[in-house]
N, C-alpha and C positions, 0 to 999 in steps of 0.2 A: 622298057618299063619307065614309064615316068615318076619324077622324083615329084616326091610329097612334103610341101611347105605350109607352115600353119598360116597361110596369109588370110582365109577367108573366114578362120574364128576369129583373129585377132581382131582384123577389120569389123567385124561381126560386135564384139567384145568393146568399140571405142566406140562405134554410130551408139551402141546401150548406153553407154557414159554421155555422149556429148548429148543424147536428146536429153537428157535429165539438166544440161546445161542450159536449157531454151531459156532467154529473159534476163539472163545476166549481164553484165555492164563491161563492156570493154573486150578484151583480150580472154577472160575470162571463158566467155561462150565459145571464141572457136580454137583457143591454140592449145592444144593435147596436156599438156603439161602443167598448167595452170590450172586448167578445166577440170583434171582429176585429182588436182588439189584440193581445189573449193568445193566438187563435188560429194568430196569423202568430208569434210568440215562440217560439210552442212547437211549432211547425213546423220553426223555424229550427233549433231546439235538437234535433228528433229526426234532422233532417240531420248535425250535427256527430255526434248518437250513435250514427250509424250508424258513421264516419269511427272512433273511440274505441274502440267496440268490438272491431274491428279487431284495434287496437293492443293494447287490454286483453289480448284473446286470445292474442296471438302473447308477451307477455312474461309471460302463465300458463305456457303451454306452456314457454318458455324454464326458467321457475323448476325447472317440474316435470323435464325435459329433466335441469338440473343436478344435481337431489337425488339424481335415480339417478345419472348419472355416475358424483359421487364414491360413492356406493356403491358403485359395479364400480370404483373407483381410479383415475379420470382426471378430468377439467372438462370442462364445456360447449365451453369455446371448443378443445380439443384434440380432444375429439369431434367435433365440426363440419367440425373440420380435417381428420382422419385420413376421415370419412365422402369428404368431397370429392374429397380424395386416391385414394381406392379406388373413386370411382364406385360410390358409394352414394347412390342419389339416392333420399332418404324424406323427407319434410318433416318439419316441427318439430309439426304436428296429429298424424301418426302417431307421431312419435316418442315424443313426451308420452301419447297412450295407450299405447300399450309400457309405458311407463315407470309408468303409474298399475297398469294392468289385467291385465297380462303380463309380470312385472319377468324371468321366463328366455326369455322371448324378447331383452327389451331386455338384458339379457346375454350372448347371442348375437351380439347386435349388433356392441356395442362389443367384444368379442371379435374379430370378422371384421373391426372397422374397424383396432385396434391393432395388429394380428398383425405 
């Protein structure tokens, strides 16, 4: 009977590692140890970027959200307000394009939320 060694998962297990290595600088991309250093690092890091993103987004949209406001002559946080008030339920992603792409829609808006 022959003996049974885990060499062709393991093997298996580090080509999955190193390909995620492709593009990196130096020693980095080919020597084992390095490689699944930086690989888990930057693993960690594209978790939190997902989480960031997020955020990133939602206080773009807010920016842009404002600039129109006071254009049409009120603030975010009173727009927000008067929308909630009126059951006007449009999120801050549609708001924000209104407000980029369609500024007499987003006029309309705040129109029918202030009235």
């Amino acid at each position: 009977m022959s003996r049974s060694v885990p060499k062709v998962a393991s093997r298996a297990r580090r080509k999955k590692f190193m390909k995620l290595a492709k593009g990196f600088w130096g020693r980095r991309k080919n020597v084992w140890t390095i490689a699944k250093n930086h690989i888990e690092k930057g693993l960690s890091h594209a978790y939190i970027g997902r989480k960031l993103k997020k955020r990133n987004f939602r206080r773009l949209w807010i920016v842009r959200i404002n600039a129109a406001a006071r254009i049409n002559g009120t603030t975010y946080s009173k727009l927000m307000y008067a929308l909630k008030q009126k059951n006007i339920n449009i999120n801050r992603k549609v708001l924000a394009d209104f407000a980029m792409n369609k500024p007499e829609v987003f006029a309309a808006i705040v129109k029918q939320a202030t009235k």
